[in-house]
N, C-alpha and C positions, 0 to 999 in steps of 0.2 A: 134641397131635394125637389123634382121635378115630382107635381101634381097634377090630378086629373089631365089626367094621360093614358089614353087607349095602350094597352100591350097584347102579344103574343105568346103563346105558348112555344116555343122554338129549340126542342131538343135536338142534342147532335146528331145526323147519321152513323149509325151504329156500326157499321162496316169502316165505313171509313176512318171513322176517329178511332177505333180499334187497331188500324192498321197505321194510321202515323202512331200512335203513342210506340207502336214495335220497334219505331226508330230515337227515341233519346238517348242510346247510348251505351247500354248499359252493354257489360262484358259477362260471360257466363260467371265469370268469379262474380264479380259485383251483385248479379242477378242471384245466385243463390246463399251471398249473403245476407241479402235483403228477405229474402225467406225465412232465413234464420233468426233475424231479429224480431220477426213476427212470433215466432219459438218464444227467443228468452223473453218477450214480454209475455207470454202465457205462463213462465215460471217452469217451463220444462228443464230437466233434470238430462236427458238423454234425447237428443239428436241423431238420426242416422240417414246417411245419404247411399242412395244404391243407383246406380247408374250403369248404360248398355247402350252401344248406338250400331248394335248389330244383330242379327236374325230380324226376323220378322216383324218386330214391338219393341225400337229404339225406345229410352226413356229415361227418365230424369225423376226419381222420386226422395222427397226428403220425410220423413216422419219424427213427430216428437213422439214425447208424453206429458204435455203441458196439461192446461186447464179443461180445452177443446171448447167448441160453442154448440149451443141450441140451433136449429133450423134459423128460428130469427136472429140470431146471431150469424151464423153464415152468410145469409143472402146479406144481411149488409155489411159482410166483409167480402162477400165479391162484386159490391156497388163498385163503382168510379166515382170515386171521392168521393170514399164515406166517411169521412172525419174533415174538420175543420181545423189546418192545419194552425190557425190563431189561440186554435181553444188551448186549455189546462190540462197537461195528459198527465200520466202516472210517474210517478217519479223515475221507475223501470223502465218507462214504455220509450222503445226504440224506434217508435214512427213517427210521423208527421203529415202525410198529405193525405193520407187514405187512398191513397196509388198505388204502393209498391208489389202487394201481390200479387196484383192484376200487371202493370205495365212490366215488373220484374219478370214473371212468369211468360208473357206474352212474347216480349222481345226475346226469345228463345224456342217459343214454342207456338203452334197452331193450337193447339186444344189443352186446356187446364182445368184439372179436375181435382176437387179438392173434399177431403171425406175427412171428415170430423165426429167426436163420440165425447158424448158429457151426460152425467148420470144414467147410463147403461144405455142409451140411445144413440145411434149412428143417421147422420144426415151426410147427405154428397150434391155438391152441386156443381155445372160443368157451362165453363165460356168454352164454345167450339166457332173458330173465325169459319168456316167454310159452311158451317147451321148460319151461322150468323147473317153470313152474304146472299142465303135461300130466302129466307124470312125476311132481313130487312130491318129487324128490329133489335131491339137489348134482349134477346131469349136468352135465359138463364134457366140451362136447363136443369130438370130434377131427376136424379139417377135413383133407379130400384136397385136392390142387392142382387138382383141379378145381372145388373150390370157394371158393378163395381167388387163382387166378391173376389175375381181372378185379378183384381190390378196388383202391380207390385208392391209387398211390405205389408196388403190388408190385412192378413191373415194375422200378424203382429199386433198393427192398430187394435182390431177384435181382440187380443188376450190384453189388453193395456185395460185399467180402470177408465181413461181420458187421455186424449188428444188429437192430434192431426195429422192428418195424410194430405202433403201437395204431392202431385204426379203431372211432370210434362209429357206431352204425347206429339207424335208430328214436330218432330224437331228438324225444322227447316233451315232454319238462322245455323246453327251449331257450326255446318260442315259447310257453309255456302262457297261455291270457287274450289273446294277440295276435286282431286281423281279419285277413284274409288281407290285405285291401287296405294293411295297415301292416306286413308279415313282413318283407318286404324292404328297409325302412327300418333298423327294428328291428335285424332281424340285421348288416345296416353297420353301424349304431352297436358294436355288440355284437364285431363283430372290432376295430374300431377299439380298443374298452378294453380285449382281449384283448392287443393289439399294445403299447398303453400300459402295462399289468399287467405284461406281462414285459421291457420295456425297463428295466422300475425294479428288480423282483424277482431279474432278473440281470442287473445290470449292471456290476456286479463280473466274470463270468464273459465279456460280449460284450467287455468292455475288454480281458481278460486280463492281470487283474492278477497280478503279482508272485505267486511260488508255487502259480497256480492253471494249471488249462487253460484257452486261450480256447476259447470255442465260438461259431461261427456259427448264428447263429437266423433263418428266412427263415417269412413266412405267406403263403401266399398266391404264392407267389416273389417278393417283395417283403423283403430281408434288415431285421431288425431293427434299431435302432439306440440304442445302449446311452442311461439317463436319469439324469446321476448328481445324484441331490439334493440333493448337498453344493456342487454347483457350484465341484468345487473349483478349477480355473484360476484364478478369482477370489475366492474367499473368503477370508476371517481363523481363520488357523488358532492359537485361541486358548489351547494349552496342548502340549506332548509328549504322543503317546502313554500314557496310563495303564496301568498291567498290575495287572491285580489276583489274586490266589494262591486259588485253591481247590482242595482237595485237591492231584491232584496235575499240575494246570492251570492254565490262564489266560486270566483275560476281558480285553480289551482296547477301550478308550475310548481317543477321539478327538472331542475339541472344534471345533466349528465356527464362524461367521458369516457368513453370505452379503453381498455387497456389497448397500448400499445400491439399489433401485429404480430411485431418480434417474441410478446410474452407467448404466443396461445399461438396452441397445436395447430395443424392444416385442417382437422376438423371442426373446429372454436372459430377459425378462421375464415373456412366459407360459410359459416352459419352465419358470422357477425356480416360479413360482405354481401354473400349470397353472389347470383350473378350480375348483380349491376355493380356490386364496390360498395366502397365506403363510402369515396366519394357523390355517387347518387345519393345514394341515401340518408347525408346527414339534414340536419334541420330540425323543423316541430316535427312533433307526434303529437295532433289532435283528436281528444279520446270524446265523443258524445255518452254520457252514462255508462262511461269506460270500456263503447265500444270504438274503434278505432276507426277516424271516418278520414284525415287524410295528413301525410307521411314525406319525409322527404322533402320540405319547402322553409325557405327563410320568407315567405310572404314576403319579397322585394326588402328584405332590413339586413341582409347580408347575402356577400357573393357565396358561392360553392367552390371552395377552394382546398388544396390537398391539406393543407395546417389545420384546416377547422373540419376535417372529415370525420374526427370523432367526436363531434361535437350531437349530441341528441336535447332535445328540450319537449317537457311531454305537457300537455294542456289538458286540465281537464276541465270540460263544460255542464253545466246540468243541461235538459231539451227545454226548460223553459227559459232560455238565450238564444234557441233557434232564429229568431226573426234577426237578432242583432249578426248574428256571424251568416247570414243570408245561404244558411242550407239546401243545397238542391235536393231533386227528389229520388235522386241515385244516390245520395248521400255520400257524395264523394267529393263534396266542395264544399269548402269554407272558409269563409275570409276575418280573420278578425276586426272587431270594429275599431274606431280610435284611441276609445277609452282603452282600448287594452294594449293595442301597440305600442302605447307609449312605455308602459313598463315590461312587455316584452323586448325592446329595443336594446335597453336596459340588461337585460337577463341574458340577453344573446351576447355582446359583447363581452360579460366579464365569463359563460361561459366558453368563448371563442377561444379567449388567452389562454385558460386552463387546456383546452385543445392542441393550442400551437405548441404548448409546453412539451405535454406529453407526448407530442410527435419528435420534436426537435431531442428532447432527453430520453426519450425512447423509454418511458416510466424510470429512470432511476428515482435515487432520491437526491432533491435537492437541498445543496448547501453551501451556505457565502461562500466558504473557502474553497469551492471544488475547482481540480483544476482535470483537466482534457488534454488529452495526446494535439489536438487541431485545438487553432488560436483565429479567431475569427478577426480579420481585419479590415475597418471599411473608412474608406479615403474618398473624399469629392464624391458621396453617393455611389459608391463602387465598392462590390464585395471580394475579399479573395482571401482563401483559407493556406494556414502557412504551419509546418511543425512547432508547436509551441516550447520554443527553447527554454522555457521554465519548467517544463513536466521534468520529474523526479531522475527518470532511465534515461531521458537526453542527456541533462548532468553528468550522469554516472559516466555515458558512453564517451562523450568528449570530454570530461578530466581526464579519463584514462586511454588520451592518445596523444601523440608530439603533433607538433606545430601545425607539418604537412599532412598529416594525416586526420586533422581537426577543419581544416581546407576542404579537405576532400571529402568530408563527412557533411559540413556546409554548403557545398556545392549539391550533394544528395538529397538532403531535405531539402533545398529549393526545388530544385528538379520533383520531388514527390509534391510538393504543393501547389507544383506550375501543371503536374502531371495528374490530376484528381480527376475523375472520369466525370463532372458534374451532370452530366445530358442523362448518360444513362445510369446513375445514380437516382435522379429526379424519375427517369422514365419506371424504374422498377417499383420505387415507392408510390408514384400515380398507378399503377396497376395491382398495389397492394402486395408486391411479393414477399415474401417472408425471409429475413435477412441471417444468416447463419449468425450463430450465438454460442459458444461456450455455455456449458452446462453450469453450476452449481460449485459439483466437483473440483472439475477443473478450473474454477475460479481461482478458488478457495487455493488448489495445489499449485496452482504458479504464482498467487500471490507467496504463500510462503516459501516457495524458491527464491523468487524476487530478494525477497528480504535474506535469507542467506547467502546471497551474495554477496549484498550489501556491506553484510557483520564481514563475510570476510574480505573484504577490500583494504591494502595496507594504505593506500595514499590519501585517506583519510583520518580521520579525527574521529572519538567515539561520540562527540558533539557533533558531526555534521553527519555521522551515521543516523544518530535518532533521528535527530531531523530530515534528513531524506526519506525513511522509514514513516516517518510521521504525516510529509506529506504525500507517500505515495497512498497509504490510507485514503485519501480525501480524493484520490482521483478515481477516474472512472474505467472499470465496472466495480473494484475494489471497496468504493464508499457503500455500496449497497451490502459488504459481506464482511466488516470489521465484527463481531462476533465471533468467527472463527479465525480468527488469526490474531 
């Protein structure tokens, strides 16, 4: 440590560093869920987001009913970095730098005004960049109820016991490079991925899961409705919970598999995909205090490939591991440390194979003896799929032909094996299409056709009837539906 040493007082230009911080990054989704998490750490119960970027007073307002602050709690929650982001925070608490409502709010907006009410008392206090570039200084201005009674949602605040009102105003960032004749497109789009953004990012919180609080989230007065990626109702949940030890904590994984495409509706369907596919979106889901900070990454431990699309693996972290997974201040990065990839490595792998499985068998059930219409054959590293002249109906079909006409039938399934569309096979499955499927029903009614044919076949033996019957059982889609027949 450097001693007896003259220094300086040497604050930042307040315009200025006001005006780079508007550029880190952040995306209106991003920005108003950093908002939000300043919510569920206050223990708010209800969320509502109202929003306009037309007539005369564009705006962007979020209001809880959390804890709310005192005056001296305000102003230094509208500091620049008013917390240390090294220190002990609350077990709940979903911040870290003492940034995010100011930089979050900013990069979206010229002026933020934030009105707050705790034991019957209302304080407001307002960063305005264009006050700001008059003065010259950190003016943090103080608002009278006459200047804050008419903003958006106050009148609600006022009938609440506590909480908080943020309001962007001058929303410059929003619409930048838009026509007018295209804004209000634009901005629908633009709450729509807002609305989609936090159905996934908390949706842990809208469920109210287990040891957490649920909270109600509405845009628009339109309530949210939670997105969970795991789909778990239906998925394959491919291992126990993992815990892994650090210091004096624990990360905890969670193995997934989403069902096959072919199982679930065209509605099941685009919820699991959405618009990016499956294939975007498999990998981690890293959850900070179970809220969801980033999505969609095998962190460089595995490729993104159509066999491992359903592949999901969920992370959770406490915030005091912040420093080790090297958290930004958008909260939308984070990298696991060594200690942990080694046994995520681990966990990705034997969840992959359960992926490929269920792609390749398309969820039936598996079993040793199952045998498949297609007979996979692979020579010198070279694949090519051929009629499996053991399946049960091949049997049947060539006993019950002469010589030439056994020819002719051999000549046919080569031709259908040489003739297999692979390209656009592969191409419909990378786009996720959904493959027509026989129902239930009719499983069920041509298996048992099948088999009465079978019985009545004279050129055989009631010994190689069961037996064909026996193994047609085991083949597929049949093995998934012996129960009924």
């Amino acid at each position: 440590m450097c001693e007896n040493m003259d220094d300086i007082d040497l604050p930042p230009n307040a315009p200025i560093l006001m005006e780079s911080t508007r550029s880190i990054g952040y995306t209106t989704e991003a920005a108003i869920a950093d908002i939000i998490d300043n919510s569920v750490s206050a223990n708010a119960e209800n969320i509502k987001i109202k929003s306009t970027y037309f007539g005369t007073y564009p705006f962007i307002s979020i209001l809880d009913d959390g804890e709310g602050m005192t005056g001296v709690e305000l102003n230094e929650a509208m500091r620049y970095g008013s917390s240390n982001p090294l220190s002990q925070r609350e077990e709940n608490d979903l911040g870290r730098f003492g940034l995010g409502l100011k930089t979050a709010s900013m990069s979206q907006c010229r002026c933020l005004t934030v009105i707050t009410k705790k034991d019957n008392i209302i304080e407001a206090r307002r960063w305005d960049l264009d006050y700001i570039k008059k003065t010259q200084k950190w003016s943090l201005q103080v608002l009278s109820m006459s200047e804050y009674e008419k903003l958006p949602l106050f009148n609600e605040l006022a009938a609440q016991n506590s909480g908080t009102l943020v309001i962007w105003t001058e929303l410059d960032k929003l619409m930048v490079g838009l026509e007018p004749s295209s804004q209000e497109r634009a901005f629908s789009n633009k709450l729509k991925s807002v609305r989609e953004h936090i159905a996934l990012v908390f949706h842990r919180y809208l469920e109210g899961e287990r040891d957490i609080q649920k909270i109600k989230m509405e845009l628009n007065g339109n309530q949210i409705e939670p997105y969970d990626p795991f789909f778990s109702k239906k998925s394959l949940v491919t291992q126990d919970e993992e815990k892994i030890r650090i210091r004096d904590t624990e990360v905890h994984v969670g193995s997934y598999v989403l069902p096959h495409p072919s199982t679930l509706s065209k509605d099941e369907l685009e919820m699991m995909g959405g618009k990016n596919g499956l294939k975007k979106d498999q990998g981690f889901y890293v959850y900070r205090n179970k809220r969801l900070l980033v999505w969609g990454t095998w962190f460089n431990m595995h490729r993104k490939e159509d066999l491992s699309k359903l592949s999901r693996i969920r992370v959770d972290i406490p915030n005091s591991l912040d420093d080790l997974w090297t958290l930004d201040i958008k909260k939308s990065t984070a990298v696991p440390p060594e200690i942990v990839r080694k046994h995520l490595k681990r966990i990705v792998n034997n969840n992959s194979s359960h992926s490929k499985r269920t792609w390749t068998y398309r969820g039936k059930k598996e079993t040793t003896n199952e045998l498949n219409i297609w007979a996979k054959i692979i020579e010198r590293d070279e694949i090519r799929y051929e009629i499996n002249k053991e399946h049960p109906l091949v049997k049947i079909i060539s006993k019950n032909r002469e010589k030439e006409d056994q020819k002719l039938l051999e000549q046919l399934f080569d031709q259908i094996g040489i003739g297999i569309p692979l390209n656009s096979i592969y191409d419909d499955l990378s786009n996720d299409k959904k493959f027509l499927m026989d129902d239930e029903d009719n499983i069920v009614r041509d298996a048992k056709e099948k088999i009465k044919q079978i019985e009545s076949l004279t050129n055989l033996t009631d010994e190689e009837k069961n037996e064909l019957i026996s193994t047609l059982r085991e083949t597929y889609p049949y093995v998934n539906y012996n129960e009924f027949f």
